[in-house]
Kinemage of the C-alpha trace (Angstrom):
@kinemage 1
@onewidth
@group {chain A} dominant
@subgroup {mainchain}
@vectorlist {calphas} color= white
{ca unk a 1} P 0.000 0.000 0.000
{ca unk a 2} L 1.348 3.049 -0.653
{ca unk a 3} L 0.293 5.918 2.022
{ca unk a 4} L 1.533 9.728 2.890
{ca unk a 5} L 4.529 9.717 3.965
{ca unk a 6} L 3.107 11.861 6.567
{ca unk a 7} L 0.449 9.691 8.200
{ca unk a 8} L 1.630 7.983 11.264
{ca unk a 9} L 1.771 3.939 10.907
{ca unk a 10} L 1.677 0.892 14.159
{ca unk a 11} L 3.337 -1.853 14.165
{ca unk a 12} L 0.827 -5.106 14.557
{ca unk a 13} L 0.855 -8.388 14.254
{ca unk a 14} L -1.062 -10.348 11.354
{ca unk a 15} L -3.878 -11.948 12.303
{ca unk a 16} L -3.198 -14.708 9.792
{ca unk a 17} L 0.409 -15.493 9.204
{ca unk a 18} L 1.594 -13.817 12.408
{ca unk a 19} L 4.162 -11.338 11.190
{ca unk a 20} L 4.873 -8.038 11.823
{ca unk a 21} L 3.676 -5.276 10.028
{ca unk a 22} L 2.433 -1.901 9.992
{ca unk a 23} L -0.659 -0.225 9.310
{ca unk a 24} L -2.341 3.014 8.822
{ca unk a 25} L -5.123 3.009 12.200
{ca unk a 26} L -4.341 2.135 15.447
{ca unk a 27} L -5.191 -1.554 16.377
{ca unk a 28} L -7.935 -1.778 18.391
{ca unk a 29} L -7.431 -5.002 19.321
{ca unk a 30} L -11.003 -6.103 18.933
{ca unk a 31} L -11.032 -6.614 15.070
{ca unk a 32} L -8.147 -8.595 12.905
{ca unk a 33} L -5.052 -6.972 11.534
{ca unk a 34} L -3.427 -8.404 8.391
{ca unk a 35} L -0.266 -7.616 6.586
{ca unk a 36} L -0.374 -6.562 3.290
{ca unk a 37} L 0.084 -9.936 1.436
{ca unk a 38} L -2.319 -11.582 3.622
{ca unk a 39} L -5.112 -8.952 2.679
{ca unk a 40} L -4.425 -8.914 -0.874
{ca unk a 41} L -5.171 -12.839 -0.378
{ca unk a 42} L -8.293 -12.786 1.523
{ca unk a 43} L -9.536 -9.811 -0.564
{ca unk a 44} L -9.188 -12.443 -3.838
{ca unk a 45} L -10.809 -15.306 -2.097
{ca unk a 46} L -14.040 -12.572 -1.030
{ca unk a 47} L -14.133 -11.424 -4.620
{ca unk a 48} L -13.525 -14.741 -6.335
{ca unk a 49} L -10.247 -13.947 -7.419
{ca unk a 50} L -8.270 -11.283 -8.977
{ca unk a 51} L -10.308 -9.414 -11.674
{ca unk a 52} L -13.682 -10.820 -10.156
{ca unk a 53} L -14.498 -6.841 -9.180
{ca unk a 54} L -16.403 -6.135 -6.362
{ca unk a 55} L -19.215 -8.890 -4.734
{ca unk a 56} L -17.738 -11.191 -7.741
{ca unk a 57} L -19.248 -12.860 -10.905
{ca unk a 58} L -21.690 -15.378 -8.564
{ca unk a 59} L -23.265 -13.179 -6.596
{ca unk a 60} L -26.799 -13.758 -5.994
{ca unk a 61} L -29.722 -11.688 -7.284
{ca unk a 62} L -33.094 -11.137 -6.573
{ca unk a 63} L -36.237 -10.721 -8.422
{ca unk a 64} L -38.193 -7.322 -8.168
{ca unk a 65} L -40.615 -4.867 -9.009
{ca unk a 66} L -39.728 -1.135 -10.014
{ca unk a 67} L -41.223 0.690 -8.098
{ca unk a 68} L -41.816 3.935 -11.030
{ca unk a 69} L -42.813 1.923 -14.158
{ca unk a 70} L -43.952 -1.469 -12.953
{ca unk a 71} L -41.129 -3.198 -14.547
{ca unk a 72} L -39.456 -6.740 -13.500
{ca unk a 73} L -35.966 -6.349 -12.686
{ca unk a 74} L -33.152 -8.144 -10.446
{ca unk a 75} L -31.072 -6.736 -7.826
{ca unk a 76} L -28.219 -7.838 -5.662
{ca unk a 77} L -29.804 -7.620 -2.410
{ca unk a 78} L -33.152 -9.491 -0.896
{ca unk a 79} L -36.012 -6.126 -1.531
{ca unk a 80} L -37.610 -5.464 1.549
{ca unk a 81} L -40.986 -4.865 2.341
{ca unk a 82} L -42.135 -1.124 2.293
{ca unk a 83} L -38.778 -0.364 0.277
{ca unk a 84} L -39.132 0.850 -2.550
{ca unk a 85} L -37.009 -1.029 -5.448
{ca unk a 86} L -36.141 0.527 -8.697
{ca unk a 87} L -35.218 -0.705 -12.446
{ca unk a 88} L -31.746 0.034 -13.592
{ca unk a 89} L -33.333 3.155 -16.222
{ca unk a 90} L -35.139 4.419 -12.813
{ca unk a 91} L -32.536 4.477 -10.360
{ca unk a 92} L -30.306 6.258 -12.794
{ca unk a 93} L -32.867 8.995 -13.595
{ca unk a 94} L -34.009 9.323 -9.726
{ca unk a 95} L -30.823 9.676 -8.554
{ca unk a 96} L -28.499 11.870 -11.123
């Protein structure tokens, strides 16, 4: 990672491998630390590997209803009742 030179870093310990390192935040000691090469790892595994982007290419989607026009639609989180859901055209408009 490559942080201002000005920013204060702590040494920890990696959560996973167990060597030092340092990081940007104070350790709280409540909440896993990882060294760089360990994060870059467990980031890949979350995302289903490099390249995957964000939530990766399985993620799960749900069926919905826009609220504006009516129109079916997925999204990538279960739609809750009394919240309103919006097609990709809608949510665009609504929210530019």
């Amino acid at each position: 990672m490559n942080f201002n030179s000005d920013r204060p870093m702590f040494d920890a310990t990696c959560s996973k491998c167990g060597n030092e390192t340092q990081v940007p935040f104070q350790p709280s000691g409540d909440r896993p630390v990882y060294c760089n090469d360990c994060f870059r790892q467990m980031k890949g595994e979350r995302t289903g590997g490099a390249g995957a982007g964000f939530g990766g290419a399985n993620r799960p989607m749900f069926d919905a209803v826009c609220a504006t026009c009516g129109t079916p639609t997925q999204v990538p989180f279960q739609p809750s009742e009394g919240r309103p859901v919006y097609c990709r055209e809608h949510y665009k408009r609504d929210r530019m």
